[in-house]
C-alpha positions as CSV (number, residue, x, y, z in Angstrom):
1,X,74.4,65.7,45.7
2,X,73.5,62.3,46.8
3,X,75.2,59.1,45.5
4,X,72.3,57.1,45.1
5,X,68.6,57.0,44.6
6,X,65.8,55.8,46.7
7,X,65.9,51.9,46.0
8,X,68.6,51.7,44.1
9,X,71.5,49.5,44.8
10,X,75.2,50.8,46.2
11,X,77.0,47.8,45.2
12,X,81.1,47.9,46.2
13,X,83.8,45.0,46.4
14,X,85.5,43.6,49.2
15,X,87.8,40.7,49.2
16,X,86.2,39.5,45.5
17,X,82.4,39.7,47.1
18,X,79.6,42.0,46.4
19,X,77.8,43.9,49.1
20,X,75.0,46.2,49.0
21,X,75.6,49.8,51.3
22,X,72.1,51.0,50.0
23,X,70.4,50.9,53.2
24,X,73.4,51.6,55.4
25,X,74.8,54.6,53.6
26,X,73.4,57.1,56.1
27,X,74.1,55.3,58.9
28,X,77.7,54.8,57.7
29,X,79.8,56.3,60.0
30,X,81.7,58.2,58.4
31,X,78.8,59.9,56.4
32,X,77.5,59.7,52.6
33,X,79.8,61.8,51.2
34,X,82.7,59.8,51.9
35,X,80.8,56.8,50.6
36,X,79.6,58.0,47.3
37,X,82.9,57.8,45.2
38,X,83.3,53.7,45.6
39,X,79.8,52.6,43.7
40,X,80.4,49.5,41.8
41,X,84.7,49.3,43.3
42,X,86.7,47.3,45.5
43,X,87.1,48.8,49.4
44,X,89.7,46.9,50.8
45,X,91.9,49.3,50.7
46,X,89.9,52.7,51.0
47,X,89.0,50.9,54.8
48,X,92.7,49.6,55.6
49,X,93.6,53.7,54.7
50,X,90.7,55.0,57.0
51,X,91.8,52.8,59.9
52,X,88.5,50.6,60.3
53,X,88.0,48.7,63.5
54,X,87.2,44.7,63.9
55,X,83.6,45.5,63.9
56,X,83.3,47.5,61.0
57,X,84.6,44.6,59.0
58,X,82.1,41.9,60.9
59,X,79.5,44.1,60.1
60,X,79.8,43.5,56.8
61,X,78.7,39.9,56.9
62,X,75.2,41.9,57.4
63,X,75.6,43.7,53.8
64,X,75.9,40.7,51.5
65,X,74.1,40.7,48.5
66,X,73.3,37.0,49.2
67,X,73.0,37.1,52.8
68,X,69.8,36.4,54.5
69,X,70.0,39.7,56.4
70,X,70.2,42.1,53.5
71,X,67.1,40.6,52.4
72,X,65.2,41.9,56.0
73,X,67.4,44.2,57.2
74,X,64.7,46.3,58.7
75,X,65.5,47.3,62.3
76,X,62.8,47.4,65.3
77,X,60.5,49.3,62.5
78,X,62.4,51.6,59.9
79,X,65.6,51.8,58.6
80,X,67.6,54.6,60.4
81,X,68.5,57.0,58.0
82,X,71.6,58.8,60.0
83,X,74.1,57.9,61.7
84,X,77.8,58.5,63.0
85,X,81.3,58.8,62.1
86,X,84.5,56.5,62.7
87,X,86.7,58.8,64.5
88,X,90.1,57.4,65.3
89,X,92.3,55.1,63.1
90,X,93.5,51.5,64.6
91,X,96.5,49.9,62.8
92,X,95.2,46.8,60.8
93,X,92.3,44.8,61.2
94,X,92.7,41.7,62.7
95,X,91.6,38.6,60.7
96,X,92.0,35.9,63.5
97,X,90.1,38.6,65.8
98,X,86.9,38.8,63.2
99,X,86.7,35.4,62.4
100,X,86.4,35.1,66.0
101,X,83.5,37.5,65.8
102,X,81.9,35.6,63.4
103,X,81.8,32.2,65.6
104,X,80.6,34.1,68.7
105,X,77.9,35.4,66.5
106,X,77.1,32.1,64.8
107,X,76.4,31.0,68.5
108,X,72.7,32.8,68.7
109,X,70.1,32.5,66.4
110,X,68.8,36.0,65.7
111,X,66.1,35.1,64.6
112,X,64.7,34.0,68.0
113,X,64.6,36.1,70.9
114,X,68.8,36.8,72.0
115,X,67.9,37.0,75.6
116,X,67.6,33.7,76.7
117,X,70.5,32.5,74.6
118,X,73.5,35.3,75.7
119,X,74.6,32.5,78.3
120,X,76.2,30.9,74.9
121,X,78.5,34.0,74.4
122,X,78.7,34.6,78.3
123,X,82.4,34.0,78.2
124,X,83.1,36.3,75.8
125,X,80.3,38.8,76.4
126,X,82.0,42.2,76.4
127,X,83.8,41.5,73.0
128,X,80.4,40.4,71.7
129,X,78.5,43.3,72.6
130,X,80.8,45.9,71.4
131,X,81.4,44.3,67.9
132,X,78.3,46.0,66.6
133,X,76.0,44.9,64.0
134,X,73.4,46.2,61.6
135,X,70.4,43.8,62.0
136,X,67.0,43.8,63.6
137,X,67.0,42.5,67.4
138,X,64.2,41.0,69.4
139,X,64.7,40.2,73.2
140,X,61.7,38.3,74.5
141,X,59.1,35.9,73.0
142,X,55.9,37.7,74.4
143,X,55.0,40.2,72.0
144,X,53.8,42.0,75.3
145,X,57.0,42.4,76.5
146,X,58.4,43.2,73.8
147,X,56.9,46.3,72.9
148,X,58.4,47.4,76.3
149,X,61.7,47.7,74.7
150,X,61.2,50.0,71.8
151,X,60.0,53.3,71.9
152,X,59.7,56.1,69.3
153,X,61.8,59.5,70.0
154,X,58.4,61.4,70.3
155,X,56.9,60.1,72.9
156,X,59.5,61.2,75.4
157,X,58.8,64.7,74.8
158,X,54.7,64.0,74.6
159,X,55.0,62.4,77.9
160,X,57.7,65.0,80.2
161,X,56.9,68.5,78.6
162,X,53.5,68.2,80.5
163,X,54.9,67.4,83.7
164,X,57.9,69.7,83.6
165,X,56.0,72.0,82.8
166,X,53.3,71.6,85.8
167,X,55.9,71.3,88.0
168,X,57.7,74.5,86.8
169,X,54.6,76.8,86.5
170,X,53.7,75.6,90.2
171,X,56.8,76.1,91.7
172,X,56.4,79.5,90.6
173,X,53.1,80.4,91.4
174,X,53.6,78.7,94.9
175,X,57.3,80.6,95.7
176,X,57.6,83.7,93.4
177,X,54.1,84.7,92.2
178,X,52.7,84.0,95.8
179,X,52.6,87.6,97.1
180,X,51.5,87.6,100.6
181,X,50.2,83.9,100.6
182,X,53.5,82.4,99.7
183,X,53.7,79.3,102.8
184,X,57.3,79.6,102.6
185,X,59.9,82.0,101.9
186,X,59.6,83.4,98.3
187,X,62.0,83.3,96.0
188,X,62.7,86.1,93.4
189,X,62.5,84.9,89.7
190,X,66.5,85.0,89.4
191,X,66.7,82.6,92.8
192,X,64.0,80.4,90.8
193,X,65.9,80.5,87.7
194,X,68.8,79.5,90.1
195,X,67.9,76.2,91.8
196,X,66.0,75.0,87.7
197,X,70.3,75.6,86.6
198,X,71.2,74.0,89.5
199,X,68.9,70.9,89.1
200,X,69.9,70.8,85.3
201,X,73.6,70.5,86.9
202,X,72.7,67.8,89.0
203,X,71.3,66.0,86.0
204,X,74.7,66.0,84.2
205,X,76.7,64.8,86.7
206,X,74.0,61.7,86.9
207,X,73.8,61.1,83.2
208,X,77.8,60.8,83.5
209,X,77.2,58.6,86.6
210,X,75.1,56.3,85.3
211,X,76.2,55.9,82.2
212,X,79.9,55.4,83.2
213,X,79.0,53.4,86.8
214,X,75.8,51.8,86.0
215,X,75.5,51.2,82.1
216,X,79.3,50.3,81.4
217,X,79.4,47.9,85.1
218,X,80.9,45.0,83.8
219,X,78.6,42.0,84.4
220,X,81.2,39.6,84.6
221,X,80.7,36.3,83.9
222,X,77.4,35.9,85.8
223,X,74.8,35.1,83.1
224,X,71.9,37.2,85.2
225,X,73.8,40.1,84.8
226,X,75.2,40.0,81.8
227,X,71.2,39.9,80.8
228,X,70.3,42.2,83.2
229,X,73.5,44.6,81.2
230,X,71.7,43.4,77.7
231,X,68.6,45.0,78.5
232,X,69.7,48.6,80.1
233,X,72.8,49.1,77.7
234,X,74.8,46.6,76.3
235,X,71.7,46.2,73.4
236,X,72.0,49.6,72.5
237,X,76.5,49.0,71.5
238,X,75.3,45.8,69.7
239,X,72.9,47.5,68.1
240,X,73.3,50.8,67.8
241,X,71.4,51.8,64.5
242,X,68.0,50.9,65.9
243,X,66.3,54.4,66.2
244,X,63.4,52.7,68.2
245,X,66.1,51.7,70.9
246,X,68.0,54.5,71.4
247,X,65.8,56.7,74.1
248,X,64.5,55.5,77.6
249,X,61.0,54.0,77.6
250,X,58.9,56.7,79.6
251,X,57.3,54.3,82.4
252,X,60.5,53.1,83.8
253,X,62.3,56.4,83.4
254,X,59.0,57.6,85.7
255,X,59.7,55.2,88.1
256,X,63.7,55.9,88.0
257,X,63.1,58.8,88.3
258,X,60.8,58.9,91.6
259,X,63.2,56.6,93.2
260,X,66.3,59.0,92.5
261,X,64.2,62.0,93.8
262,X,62.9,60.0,97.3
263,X,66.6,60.3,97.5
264,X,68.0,63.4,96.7
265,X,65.1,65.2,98.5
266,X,66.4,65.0,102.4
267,X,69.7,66.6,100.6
268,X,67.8,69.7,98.6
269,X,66.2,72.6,99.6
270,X,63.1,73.5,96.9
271,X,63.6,69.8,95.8
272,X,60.6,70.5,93.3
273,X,62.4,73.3,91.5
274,X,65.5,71.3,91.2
275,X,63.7,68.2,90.1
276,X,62.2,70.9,87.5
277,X,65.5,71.2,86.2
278,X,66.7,67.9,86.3
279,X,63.8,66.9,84.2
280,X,64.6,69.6,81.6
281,X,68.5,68.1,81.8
282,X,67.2,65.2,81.2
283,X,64.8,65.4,78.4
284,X,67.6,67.3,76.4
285,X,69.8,64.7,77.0
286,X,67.3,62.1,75.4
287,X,66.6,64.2,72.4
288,X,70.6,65.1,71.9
289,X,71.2,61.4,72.3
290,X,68.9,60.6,69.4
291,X,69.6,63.2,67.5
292,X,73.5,62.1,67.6
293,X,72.9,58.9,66.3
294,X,70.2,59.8,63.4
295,X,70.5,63.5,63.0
296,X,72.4,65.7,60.4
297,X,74.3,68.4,62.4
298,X,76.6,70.8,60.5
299,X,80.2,70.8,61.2
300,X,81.0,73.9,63.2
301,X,78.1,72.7,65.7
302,X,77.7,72.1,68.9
303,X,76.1,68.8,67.5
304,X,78.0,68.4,65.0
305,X,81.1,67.9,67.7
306,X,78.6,66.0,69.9
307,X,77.7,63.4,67.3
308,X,81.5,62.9,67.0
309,X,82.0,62.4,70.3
310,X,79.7,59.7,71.3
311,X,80.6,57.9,67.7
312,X,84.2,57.6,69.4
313,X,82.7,56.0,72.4
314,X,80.4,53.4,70.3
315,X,82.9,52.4,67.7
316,X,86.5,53.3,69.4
317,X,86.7,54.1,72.8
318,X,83.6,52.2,75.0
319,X,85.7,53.0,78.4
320,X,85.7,56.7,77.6
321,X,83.8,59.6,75.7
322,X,80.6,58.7,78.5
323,X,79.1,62.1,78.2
324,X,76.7,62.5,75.4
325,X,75.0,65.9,76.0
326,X,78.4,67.5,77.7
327,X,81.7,66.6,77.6
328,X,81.9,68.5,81.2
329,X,82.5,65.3,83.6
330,X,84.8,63.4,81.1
331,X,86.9,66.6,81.8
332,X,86.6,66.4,85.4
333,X,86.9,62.7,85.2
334,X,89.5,62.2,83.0
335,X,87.5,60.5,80.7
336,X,87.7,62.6,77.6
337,X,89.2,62.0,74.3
338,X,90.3,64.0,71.6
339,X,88.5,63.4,68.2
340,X,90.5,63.2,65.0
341,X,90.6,66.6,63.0
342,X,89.5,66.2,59.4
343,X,90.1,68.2,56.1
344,X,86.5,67.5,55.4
345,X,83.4,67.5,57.1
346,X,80.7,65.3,57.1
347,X,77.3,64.5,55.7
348,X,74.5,62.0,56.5
């Protein structure tokens, strides 16, 4: 049964101070239902037990009931309303460590674009961008640009299903449905069905690449890249409960994809099939992705574990946990982490 209802406010205590969880209760990370017995209490210990991490506690500056940010705390559009669990415990929090969080953060002015002021946390980038926060984020000053950056989940499917499948029903018309005017060797339907699992293999070991080689590169100190790191990954750990934010904008995922496959082609026989595949891999990747930060998977699922998994690698672990559909490469790689086993299971 859920704790609250629609508008109403989750007030709790921390530290003598009132805060308001009404809009962040399903994207808490540790679900509702482990939320809904603290209503009107104190929390300071309840998160000291549960082992919360630096950011957790900075992120509350965003749930005062007399902060600015409670007041329009709308992200890029609507309010999430899932989101992911806290997975490992960490000893104490450190107080030093968060009002240091707090003074990198007073550095930028949110409510201007953050872009052109990351060279003031430069120094101190990669501890800013993983102490997340739950506010609304705009990058550039031109409106036009900045509808580049957000894109709803739907639109990803709306704009690949169609070309997956043209390119799959062609390829098989072409090399298995051919009969005698096949212009190449045909295939049977099993050898087609082949090189599409092959491609979709190919496509996990490059989501694991890129994510682990290209998204987590450490800029350095360099302010170009630690902008040019802001825009392809580092927005997404500093604000992860944007669900407009959280799936790749289809145009440059096009031309990504084009350049990967002018590639990979001189390496692949039936290149098309594979890319087939890879585009399937892919697109399930993009819908697990968002589905792990705002969905509600059961525990006992596949998705369930999933959404676990990449919680660990936003909140505990951002050197490890990198795949987000499989856990395959971090095996292979040595990447993978064990998620804490709970008496319970959770519900967003």
């Amino acid at each position: 049964m859920d704790a609250r209802e629609p508008g109403a406010r989750f007030s709790v205590n921390f530290n003598g101070k009132q805060y308001d969880l009404d809009r962040f209760m399903r994207d808490h990370p540790g679900g509702v239902n482990t939320l809904k017995f603290y209503k009107d209490k104190s929390i300071v210990q309840v998160m000291a037990k549960y082992g919360h991490s630096n950011s957790a506690y900075h992120m509350m500056n965003d749930l005062k009931v007399d902060s600015a940010q409670l007041k329009d705390v709308n992200l890029t559009g609507a309010v999430s309303e899932n989101g992911r669990i806290i997975t490992k415990e960490e000893d104490t929090r450190d107080v030093e460590q968060i009002k240091f969080l707090e003074e990198l953060e007073a550095r930028l002015d949110w409510s201007k674009p953050l872009l052109c002021q990351l060279d003031a946390i430069a120094p101190h980038y990669d501890t800013w961008v993983n102490s997340a926060v739950y506010r609304k984020c705009r990058l550039f000053a031109s409106p036009v640009l900045e509808s580049f950056t957000y894109t709803p989940w739907y639109l990803v499917p709306m704009f690949w299903v169609p070309i997956i499948l043209y390119l799959g029903v062609t390829q098989y018309m072409e090399l298995v449905a051919c009969g005698d005017s096949c212009k190449q060797t045909s295939l049977t339907t099993i050898q087609y069905i082949y090189h599409i699992v092959l491609g979709i293999l190919l496509w996990s070991i490059l989501e694991y690449s890129l994510h682990r080689w290209v998204f987590h590169l450490n800029p350095g100190s360099s302010v170009t890249m630690i902008k040019l790191h802001f825009l392809i990954h580092g927005m997404h750990h500093k604000v992860p409960f944007d669900g407009l934010r959280q799936v790749f904008p289809p145009v440059p995922a096009f031309l990504l994809s084009v350049v990967i496959y002018s590639i990979l082609q001189f390496f692949l026989d039936y290149s098309y099939i594979k890319l087939t595949g890879g585009l399937i891999g892919y697109l399930t990747y993009d819908m697990i992705h968002y589905y792990v930060h705002h969905g509600s998977p059961r525990d006992g699922t596949y998705l369930y574990a999933m959404k676990r998994y990449h919680s660990n690698h936003h909140f505990i672990n951002h050197d490890k946990a990198f795949g987000i559909s499989s856990k395959l490469w971090d095996i292979v790689f040595r990447t993978f982490v064990h998620v804490k086993k709970l008496g319970f299971s959770l519900h967003w």
